[in-house]
DORO-97525 format. One record per atom (N, C-alpha, C, CB): residue number from 1; residue in three letters; y, x, z. Coordinates in pm, whole numbers, always signed. Glycine has a CB too. Example, Ala and Ser with C-alpha at 12.3 -4.5 7.8 and 13.67 -1.06 7.14 Angstrom:
<sites>
- i;aa;v;u;w
- 1;ALA;-569;+1319;+780
- 1;ALA;-450;+1230;+780
- 1;ALA;-330;+1320;+780
- 1;ALA;-447;+1131;+905
- 2;SER;-225;+1285;+708
- 2;SER;-106;+1367;+714
- 2;SER;+3;+1290;+787
- 2;SER;-60;+1408;+572
</sites>
This chain:
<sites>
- i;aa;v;u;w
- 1;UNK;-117;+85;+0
- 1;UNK;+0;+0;+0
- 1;UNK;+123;+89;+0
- 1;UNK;+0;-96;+122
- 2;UNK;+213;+57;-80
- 2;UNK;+342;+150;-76
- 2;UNK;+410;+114;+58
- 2;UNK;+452;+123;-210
- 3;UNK;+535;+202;+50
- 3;UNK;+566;+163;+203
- 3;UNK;+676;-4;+162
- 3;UNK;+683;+336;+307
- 4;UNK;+746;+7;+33
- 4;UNK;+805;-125;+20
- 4;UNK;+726;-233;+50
- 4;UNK;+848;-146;-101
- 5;UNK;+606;-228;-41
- 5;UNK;+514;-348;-37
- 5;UNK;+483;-388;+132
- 5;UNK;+363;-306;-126
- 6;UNK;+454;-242;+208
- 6;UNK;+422;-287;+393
- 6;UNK;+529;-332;+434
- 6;UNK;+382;-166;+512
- 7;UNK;+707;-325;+423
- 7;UNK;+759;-366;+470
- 7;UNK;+813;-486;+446
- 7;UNK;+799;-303;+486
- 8;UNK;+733;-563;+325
- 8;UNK;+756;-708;+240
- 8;UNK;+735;-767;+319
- 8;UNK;+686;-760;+124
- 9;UNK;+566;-713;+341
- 9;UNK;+419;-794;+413
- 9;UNK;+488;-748;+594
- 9;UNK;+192;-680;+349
- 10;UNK;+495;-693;+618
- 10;UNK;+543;-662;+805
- 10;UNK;+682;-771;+815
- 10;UNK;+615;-436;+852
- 11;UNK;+784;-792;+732
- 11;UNK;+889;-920;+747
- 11;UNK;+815;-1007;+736
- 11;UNK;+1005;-944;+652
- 12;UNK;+731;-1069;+643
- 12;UNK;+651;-1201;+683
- 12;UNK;+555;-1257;+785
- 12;UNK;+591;-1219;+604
- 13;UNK;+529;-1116;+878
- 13;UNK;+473;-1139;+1002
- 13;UNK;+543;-1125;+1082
- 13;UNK;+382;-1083;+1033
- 14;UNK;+668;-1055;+1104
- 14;UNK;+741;-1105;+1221
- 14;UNK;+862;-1203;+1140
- 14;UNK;+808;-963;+1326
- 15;UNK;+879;-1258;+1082
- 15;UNK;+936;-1426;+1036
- 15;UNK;+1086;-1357;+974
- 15;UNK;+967;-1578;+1215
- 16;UNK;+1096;-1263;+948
- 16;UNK;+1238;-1226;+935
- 16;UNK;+1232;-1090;+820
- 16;UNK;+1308;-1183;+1104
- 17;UNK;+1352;-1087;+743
- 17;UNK;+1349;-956;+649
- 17;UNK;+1368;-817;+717
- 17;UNK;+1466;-966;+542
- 18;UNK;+1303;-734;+717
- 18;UNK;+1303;-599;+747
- 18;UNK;+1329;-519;+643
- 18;UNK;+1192;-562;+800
- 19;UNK;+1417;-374;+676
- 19;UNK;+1495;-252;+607
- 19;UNK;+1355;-231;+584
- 19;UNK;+1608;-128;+689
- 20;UNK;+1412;-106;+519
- 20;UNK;+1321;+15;+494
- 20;UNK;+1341;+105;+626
- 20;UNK;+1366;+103;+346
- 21;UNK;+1442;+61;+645
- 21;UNK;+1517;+196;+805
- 21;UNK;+1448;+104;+919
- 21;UNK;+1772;+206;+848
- 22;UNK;+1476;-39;+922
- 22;UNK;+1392;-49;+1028
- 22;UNK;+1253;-13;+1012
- 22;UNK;+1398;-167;+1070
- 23;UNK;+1183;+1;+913
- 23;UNK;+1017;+7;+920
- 23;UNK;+1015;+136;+974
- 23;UNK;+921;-7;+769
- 24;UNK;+1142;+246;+937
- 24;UNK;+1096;+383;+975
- 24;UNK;+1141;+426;+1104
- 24;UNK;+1139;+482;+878
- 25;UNK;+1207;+336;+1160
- 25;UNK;+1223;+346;+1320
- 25;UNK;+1130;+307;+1388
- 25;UNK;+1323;+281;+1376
- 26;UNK;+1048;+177;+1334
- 26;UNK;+967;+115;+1417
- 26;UNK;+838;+239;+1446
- 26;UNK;+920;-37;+1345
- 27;UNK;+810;+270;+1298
- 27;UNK;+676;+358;+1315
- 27;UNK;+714;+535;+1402
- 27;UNK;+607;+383;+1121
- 28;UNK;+834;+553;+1370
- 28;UNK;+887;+703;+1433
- 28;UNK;+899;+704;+1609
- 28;UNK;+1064;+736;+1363
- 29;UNK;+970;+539;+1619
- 29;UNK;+947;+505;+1755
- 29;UNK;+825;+564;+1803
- 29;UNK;+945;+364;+1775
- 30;UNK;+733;+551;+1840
- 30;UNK;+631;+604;+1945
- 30;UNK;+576;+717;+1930
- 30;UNK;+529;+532;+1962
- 31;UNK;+624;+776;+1844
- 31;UNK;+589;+925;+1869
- 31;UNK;+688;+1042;+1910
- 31;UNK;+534;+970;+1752
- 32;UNK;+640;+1039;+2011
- 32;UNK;+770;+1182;+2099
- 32;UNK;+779;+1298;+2040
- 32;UNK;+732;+1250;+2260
- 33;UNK;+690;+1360;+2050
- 33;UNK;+670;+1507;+1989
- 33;UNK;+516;+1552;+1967
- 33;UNK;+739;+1619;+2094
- 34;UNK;+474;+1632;+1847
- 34;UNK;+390;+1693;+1879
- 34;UNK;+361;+1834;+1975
- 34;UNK;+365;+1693;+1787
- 35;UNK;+243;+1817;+2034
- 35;UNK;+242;+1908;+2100
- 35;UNK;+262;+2071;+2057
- 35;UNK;+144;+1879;+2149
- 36;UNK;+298;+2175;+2102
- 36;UNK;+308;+2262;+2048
- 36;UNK;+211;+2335;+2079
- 36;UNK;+405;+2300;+2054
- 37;UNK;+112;+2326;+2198
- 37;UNK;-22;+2371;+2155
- 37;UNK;-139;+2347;+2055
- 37;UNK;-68;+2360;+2235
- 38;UNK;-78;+2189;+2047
- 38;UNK;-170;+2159;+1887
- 38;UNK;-119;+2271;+1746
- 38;UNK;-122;+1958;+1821
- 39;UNK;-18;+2271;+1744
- 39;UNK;+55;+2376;+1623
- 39;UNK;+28;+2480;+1652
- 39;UNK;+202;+2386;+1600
- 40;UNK;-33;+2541;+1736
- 40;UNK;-10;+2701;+1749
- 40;UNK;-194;+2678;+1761
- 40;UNK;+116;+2788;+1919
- 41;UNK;-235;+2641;+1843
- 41;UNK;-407;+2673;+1765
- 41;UNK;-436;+2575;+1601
- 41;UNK;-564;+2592;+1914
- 42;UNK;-342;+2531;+1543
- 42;UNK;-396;+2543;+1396
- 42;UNK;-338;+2661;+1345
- 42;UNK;-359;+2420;+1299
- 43;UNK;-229;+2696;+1384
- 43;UNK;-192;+2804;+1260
- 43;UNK;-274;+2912;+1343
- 43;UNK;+5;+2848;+1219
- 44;UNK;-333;+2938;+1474
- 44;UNK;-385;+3063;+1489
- 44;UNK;-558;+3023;+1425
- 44;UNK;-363;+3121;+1669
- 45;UNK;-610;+2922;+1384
- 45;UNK;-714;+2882;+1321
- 45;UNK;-742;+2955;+1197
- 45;UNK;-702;+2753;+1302
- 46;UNK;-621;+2918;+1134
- 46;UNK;-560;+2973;+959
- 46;UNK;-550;+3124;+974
- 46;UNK;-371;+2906;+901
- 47;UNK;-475;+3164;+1097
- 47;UNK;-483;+3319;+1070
- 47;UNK;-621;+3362;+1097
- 47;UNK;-380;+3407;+1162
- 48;UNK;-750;+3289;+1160
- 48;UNK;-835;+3345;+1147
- 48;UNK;-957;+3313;+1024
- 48;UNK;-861;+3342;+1263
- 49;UNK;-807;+3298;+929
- 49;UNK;-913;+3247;+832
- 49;UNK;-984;+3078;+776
- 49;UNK;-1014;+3316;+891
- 50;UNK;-959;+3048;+895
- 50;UNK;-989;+2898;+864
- 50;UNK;-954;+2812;+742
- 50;UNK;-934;+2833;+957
- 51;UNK;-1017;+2724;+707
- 51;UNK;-938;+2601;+606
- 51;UNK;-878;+2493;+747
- 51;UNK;-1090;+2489;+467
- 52;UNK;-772;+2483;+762
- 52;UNK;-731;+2366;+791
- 52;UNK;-673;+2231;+734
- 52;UNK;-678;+2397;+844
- 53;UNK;-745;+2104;+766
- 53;UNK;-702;+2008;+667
- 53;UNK;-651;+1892;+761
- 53;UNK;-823;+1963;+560
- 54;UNK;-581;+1789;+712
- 54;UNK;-519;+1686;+797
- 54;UNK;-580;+1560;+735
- 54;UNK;-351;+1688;+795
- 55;UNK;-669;+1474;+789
- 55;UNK;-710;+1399;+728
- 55;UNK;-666;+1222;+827
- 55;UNK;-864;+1459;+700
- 56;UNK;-581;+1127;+770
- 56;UNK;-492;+1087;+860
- 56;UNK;-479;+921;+827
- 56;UNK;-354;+1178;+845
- 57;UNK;-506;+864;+882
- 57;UNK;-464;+708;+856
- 57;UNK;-296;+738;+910
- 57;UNK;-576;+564;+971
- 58;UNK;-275;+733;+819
- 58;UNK;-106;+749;+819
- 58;UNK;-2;+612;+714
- 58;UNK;-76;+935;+731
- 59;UNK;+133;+629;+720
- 59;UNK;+172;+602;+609
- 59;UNK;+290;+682;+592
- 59;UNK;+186;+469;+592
- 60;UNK;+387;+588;+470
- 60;UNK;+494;+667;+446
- 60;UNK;+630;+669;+520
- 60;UNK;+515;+645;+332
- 61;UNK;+609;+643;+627
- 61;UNK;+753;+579;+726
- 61;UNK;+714;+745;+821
- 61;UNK;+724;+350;+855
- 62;UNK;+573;+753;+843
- 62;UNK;+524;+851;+917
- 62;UNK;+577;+925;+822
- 62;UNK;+381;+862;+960
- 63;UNK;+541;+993;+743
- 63;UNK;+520;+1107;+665
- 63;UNK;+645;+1168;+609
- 63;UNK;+433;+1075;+561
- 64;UNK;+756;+1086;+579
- 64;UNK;+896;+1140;+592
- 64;UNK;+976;+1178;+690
- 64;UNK;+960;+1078;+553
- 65;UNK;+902;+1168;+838
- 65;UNK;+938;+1218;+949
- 65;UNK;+864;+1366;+941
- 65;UNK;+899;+1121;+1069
- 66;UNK;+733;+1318;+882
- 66;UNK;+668;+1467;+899
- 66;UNK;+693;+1568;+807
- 66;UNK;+528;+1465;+899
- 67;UNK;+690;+1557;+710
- 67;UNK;+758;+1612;+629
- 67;UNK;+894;+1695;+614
- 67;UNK;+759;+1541;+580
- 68;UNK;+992;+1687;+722
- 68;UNK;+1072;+1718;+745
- 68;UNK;+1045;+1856;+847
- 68;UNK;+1133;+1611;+772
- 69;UNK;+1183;+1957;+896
- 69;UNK;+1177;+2031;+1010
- 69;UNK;+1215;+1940;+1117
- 69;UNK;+1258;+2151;+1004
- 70;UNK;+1179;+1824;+1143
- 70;UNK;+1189;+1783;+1239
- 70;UNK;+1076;+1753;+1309
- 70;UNK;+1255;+1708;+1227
- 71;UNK;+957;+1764;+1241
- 71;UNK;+796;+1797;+1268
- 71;UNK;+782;+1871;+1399
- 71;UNK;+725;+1897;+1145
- 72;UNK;+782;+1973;+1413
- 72;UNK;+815;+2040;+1471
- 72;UNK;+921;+2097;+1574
- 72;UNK;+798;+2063;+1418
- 73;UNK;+1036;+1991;+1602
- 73;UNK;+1143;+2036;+1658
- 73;UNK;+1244;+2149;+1578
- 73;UNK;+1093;+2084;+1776
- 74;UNK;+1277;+2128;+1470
- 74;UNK;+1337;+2210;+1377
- 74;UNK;+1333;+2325;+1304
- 74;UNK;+1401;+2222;+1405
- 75;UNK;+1170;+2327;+1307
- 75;UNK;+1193;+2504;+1218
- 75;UNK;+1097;+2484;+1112
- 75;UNK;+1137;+2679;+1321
- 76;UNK;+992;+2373;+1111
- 76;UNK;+884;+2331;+1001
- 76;UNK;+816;+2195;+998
- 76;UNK;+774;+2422;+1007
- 77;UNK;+744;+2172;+868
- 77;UNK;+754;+2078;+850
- 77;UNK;+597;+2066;+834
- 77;UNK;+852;+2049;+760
- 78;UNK;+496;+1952;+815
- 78;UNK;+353;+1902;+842
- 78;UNK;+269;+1988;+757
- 78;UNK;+329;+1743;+808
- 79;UNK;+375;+2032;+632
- 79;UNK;+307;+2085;+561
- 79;UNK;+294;+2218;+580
- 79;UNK;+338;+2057;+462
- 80;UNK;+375;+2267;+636
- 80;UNK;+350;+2431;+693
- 80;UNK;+255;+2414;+768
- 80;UNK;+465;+2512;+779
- 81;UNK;+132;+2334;+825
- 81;UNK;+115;+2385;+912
- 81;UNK;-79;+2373;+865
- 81;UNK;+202;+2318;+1047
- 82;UNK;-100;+2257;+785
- 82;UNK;-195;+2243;+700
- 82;UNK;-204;+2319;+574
- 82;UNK;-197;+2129;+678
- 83;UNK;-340;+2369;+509
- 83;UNK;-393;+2381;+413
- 83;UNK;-364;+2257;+299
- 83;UNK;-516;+2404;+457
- 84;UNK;-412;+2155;+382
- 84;UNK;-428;+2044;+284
- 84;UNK;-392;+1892;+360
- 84;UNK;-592;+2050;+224
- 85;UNK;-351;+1810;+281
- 85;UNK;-296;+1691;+372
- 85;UNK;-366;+1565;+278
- 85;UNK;-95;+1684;+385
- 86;UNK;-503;+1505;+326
- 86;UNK;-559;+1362;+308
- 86;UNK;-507;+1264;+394
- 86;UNK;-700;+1357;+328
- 87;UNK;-414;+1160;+338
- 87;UNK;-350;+1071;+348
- 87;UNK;-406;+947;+308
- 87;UNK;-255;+1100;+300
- 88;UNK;-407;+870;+425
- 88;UNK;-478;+731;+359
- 88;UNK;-379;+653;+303
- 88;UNK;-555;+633;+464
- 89;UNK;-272;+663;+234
- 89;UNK;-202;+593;+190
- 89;UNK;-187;+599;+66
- 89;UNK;-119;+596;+241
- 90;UNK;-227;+753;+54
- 90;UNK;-249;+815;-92
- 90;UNK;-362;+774;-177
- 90;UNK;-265;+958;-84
- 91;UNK;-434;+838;-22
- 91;UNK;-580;+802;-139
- 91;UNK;-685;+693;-109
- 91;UNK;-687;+938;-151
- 92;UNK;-553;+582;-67
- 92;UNK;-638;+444;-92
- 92;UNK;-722;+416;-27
- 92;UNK;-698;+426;-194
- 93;UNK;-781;+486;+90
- 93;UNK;-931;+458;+181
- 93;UNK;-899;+487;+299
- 93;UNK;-1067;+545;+148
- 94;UNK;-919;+442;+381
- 94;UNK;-865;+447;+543
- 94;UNK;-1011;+495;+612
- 94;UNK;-800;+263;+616
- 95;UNK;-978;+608;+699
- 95;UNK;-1114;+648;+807
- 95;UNK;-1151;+539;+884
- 95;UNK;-1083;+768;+921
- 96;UNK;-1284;+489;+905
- 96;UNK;-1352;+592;+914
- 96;UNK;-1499;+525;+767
- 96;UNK;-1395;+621;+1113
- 97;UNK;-1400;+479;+661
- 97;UNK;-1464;+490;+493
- 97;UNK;-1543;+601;+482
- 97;UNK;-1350;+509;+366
- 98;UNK;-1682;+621;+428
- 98;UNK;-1731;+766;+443
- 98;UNK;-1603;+794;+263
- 98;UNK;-1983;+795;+432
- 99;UNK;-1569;+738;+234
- 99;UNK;-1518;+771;+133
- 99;UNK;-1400;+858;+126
- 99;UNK;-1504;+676;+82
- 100;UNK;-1339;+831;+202
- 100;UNK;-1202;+904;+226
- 100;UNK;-1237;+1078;+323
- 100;UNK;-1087;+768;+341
- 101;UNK;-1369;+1050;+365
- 101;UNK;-1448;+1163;+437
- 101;UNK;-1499;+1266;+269
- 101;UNK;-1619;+1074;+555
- 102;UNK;-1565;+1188;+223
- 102;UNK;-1596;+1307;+55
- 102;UNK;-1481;+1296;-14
- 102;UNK;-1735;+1255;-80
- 103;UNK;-1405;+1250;-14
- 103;UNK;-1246;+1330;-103
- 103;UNK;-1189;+1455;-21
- 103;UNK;-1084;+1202;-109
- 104;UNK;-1210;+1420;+60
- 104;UNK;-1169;+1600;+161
- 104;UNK;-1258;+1664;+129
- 104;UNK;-1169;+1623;+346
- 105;UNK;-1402;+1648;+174
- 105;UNK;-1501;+1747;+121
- 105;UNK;-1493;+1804;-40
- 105;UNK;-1636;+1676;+141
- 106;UNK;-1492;+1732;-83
- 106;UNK;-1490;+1737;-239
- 106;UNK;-1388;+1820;-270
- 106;UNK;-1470;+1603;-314
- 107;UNK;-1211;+1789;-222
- 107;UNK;-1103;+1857;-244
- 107;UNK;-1086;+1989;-150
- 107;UNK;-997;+1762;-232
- 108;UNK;-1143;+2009;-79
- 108;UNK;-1195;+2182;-4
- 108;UNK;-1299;+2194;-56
- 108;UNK;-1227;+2212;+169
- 109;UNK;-1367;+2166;-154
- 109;UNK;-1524;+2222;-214
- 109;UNK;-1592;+2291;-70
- 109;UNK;-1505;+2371;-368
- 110;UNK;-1617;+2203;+26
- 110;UNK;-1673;+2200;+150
- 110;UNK;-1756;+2131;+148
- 110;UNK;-1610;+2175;+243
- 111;UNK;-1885;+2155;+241
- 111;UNK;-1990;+2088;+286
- 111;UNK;-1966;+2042;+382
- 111;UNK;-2087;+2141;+298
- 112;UNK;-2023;+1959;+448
- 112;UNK;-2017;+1877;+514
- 112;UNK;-2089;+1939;+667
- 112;UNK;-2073;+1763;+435
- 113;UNK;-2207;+2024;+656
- 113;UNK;-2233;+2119;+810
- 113;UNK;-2163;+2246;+824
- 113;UNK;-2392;+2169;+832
- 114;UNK;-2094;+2245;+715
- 114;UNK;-1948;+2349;+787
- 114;UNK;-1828;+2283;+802
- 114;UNK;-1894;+2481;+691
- 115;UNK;-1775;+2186;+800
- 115;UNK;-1676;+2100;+847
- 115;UNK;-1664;+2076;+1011
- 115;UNK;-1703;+1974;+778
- 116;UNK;-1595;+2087;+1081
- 116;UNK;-1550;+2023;+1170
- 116;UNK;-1449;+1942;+1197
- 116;UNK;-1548;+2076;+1221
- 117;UNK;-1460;+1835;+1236
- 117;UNK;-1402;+1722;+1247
- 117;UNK;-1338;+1710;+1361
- 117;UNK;-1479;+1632;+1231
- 118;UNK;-1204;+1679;+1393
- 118;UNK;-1189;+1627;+1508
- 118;UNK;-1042;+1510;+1544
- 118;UNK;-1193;+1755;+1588
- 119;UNK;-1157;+1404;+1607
- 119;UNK;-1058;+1284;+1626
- 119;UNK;-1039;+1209;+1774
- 119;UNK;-1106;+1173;+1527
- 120;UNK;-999;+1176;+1781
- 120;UNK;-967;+1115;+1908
- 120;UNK;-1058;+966;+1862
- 120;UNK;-773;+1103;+1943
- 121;UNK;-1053;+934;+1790
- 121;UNK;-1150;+791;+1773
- 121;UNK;-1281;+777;+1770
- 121;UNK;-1133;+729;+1662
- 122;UNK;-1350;+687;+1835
- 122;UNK;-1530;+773;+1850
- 122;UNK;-1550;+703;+1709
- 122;UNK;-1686;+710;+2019
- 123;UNK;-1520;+557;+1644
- 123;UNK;-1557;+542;+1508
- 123;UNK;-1546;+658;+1402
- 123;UNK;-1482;+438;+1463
- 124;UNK;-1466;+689;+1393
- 124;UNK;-1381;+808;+1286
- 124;UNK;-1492;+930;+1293
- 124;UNK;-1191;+875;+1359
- 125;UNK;-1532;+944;+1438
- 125;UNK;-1626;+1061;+1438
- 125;UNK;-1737;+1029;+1398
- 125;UNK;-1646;+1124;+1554
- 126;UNK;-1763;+912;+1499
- 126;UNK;-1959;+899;+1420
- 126;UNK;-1928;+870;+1282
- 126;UNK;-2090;+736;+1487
- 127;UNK;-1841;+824;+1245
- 127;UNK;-1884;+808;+1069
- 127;UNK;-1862;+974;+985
- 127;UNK;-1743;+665;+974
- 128;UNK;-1773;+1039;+1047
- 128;UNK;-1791;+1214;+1020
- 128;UNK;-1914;+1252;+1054
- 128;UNK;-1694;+1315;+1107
- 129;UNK;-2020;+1226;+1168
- 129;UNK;-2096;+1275;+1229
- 129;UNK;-2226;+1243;+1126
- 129;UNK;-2087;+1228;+1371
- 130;UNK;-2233;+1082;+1116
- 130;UNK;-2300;+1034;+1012
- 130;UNK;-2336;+1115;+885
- 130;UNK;-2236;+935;+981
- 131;UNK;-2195;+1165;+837
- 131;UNK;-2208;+1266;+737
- 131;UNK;-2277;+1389;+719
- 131;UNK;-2117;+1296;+721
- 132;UNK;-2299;+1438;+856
- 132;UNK;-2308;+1577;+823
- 132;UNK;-2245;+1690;+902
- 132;UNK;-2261;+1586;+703
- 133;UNK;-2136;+1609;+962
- 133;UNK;-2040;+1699;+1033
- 133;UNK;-2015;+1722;+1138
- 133;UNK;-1954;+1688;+1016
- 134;UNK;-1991;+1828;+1191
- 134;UNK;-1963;+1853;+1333
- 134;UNK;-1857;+1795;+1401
- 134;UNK;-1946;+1975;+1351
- 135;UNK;-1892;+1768;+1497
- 135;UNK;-1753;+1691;+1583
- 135;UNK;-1744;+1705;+1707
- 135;UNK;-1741;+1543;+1582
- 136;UNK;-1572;+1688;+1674
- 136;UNK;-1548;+1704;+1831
- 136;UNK;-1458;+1533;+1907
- 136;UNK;-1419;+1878;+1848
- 137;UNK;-1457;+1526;+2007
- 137;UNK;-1359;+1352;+2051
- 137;UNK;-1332;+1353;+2121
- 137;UNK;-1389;+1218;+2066
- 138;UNK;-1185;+1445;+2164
- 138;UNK;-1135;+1424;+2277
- 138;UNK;-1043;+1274;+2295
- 138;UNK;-1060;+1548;+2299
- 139;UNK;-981;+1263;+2409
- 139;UNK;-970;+1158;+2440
- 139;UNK;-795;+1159;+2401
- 139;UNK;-1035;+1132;+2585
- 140;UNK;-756;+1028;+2324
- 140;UNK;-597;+1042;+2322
- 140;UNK;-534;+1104;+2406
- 140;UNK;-533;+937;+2328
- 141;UNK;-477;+1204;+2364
- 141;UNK;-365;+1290;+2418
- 141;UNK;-448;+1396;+2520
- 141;UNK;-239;+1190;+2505
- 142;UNK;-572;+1415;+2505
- 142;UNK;-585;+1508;+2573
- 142;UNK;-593;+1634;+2502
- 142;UNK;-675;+1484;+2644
- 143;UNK;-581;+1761;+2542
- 143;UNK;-544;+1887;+2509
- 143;UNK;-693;+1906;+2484
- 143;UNK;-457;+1981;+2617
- 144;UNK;-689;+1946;+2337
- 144;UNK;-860;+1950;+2256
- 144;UNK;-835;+2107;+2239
- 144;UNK;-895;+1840;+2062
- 145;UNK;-753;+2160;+2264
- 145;UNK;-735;+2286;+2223
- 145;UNK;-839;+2427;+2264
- 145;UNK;-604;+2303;+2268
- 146;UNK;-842;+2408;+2380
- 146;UNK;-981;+2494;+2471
- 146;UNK;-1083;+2443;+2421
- 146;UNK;-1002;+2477;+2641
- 147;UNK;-1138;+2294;+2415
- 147;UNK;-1203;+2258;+2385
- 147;UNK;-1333;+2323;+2235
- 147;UNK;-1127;+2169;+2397
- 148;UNK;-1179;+2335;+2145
- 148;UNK;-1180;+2328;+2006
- 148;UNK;-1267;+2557;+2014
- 148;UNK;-948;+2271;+1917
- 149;UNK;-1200;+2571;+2077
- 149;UNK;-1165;+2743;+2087
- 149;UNK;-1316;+2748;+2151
- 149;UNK;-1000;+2816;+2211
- 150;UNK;-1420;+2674;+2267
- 150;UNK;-1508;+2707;+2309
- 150;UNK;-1615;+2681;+2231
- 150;UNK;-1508;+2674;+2409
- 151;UNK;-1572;+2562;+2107
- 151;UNK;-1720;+2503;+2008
- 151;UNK;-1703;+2629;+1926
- 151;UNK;-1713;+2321;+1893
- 152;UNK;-1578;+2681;+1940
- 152;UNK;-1600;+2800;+1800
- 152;UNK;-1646;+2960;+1863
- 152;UNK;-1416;+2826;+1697
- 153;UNK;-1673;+2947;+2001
- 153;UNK;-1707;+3060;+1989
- 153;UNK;-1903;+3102;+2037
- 153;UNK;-1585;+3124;+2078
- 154;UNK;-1945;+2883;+2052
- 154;UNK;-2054;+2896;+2072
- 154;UNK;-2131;+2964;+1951
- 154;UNK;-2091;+2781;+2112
</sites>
């Protein structure tokens, strides 16, 4: 869905016409900041070589926030910080579709028992898990970061 078309369909559910600016306040609203330990063990992931990929039920109200240096608190933007960015808005299939799971695989010419996965949603995982893939599920907002650092050095 484009983001016009969601904000057609989101005014007809709350009874009234909505901006484009309100849709992108509403969705920017609840997110404070990312953590900056999440950013610093992906890019220290990448310096060790890693593929890192973002694979995201997102849309586009999100993604022009992210997209920006304001991602980050002003110095970079979503894309500095990924390899690669799977967007369900893009590519039409929302997790946890095994489908939107083999367009990442497919677009990292990755297998699926060298993948690691990791989501905060236990659906999203078992249907990664289903696949083939390793996973990890920490719990919203908890710091996966140690976590992430101890599966990789089993």
């Amino acid at each position: 869905m484009t983001a016009e078309a969601f904000c057609k369909e989101l005014s007809l559910l709350v009874g009234h016409p909505l901006t484009m600016d309100d849709c992108y306040y509403a969705w920017h609203g609840y997110v404070e900041a990312v953590p900056k330990r999440n950013l610093q063990a992906i890019l220290k992931l990448r310096h060790m070589g890693l593929k890192v990929c973002l694979l995201s039920n997102t849309n586009p109200f999100m993604m022009q926030w992210a997209r920006t240096p304001a991602f980050d608190g002003g110095r970079h933007s979503i894309d500095d910080y990924f390899d690669s960015l799977y967007l369900s808005y893009e590519c039409k299939v929302m997790k946890p579709s095994a489908t939107i799971f083999r367009l990442m695989l497919e677009g990292q010419q990755s297998t699926a028992d060298e993948t690691l996965f990791i989501d905060d949603s236990p659906n999203n995982v078992e249907a990664a898990a289903e696949l083939g893939m390793q996973v990890l599920c920490p719990q919203n907002n908890e710091d996966w970061t140690s976590m992430l650092f101890d599966y990789l050095t089993i």
